[in-house]
C-alpha positions, 0 to 999 in steps of 0.5 A: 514496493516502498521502502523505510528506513526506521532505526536504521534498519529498511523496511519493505511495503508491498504497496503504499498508496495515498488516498486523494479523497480521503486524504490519507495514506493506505499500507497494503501489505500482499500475502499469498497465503492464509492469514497468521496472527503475526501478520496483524502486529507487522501490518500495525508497525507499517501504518504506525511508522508511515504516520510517523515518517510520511503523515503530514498534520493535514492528513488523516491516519494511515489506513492498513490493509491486508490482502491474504489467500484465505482467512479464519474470522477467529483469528483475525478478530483475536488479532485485532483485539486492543488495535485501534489503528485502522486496519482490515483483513480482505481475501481473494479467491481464485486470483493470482495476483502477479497476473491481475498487475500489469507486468514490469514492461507494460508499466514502462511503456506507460511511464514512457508515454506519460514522460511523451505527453509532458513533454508535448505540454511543455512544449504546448505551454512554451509556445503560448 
């Protein structure tokens, strides 16, 4: 999670990702249940504010993403109409999402790792 601070008040990104290739940042906003219309303006807000608070000149707009359990076409095409930021609605079948992520420790562990690794660099680096 990602937090923002708009206003005075936090807001909380499921996840923020930022795209090498295309140069630019993805909101992607996790919904374990089927999609309401609602989901389509907070998603907008959350692109639109990362724009404003994080886009550099050099980057491309923010892309918005939201993964949702099911969706009806209808609603989601009524929900975008008159949008034009870069946002999409995907589904996942079958999935529990907390499942398919690694878990707190095993981020950790990798953390770890990587600290171990930049250290030996470091070291590597110093001798030369």
């Amino acid at each position: 999670q990602k937090e923002i601070f708009v206003c005075g008040r936090t807001r909380q990104l499921d996840l923020l990702f930022y795209h090498i290739r295309l140069r630019c940042y993805i909101v992607c906003e996790l919904k374990a249940r089927p999609f309401e219309p609602e989901f389509a303006g907070k998603l907008n807000y959350y692109v639109n504010a990362v724009d404003e608070l994080m886009k550099s000149d050099d980057d491309n707009p923010t892309i918005g993403l939201l993964v949702c359990s099911d969706m009806n076409k209808i609603d989601v095409q009524w929900s975008f109409r008159g949008i034009s930021t870069p946002m999409g609605v995907a589904t996942y079948n079958n999935i529990k999402i907390k499942d398919a992520l690694p878990s707190q420790e095993q981020l950790a562990e990798r953390v770890r790792l990587l600290q171990k690794e930049l250290k030996e660099t470091k070291r590597l680096m110093n001798k030369v």
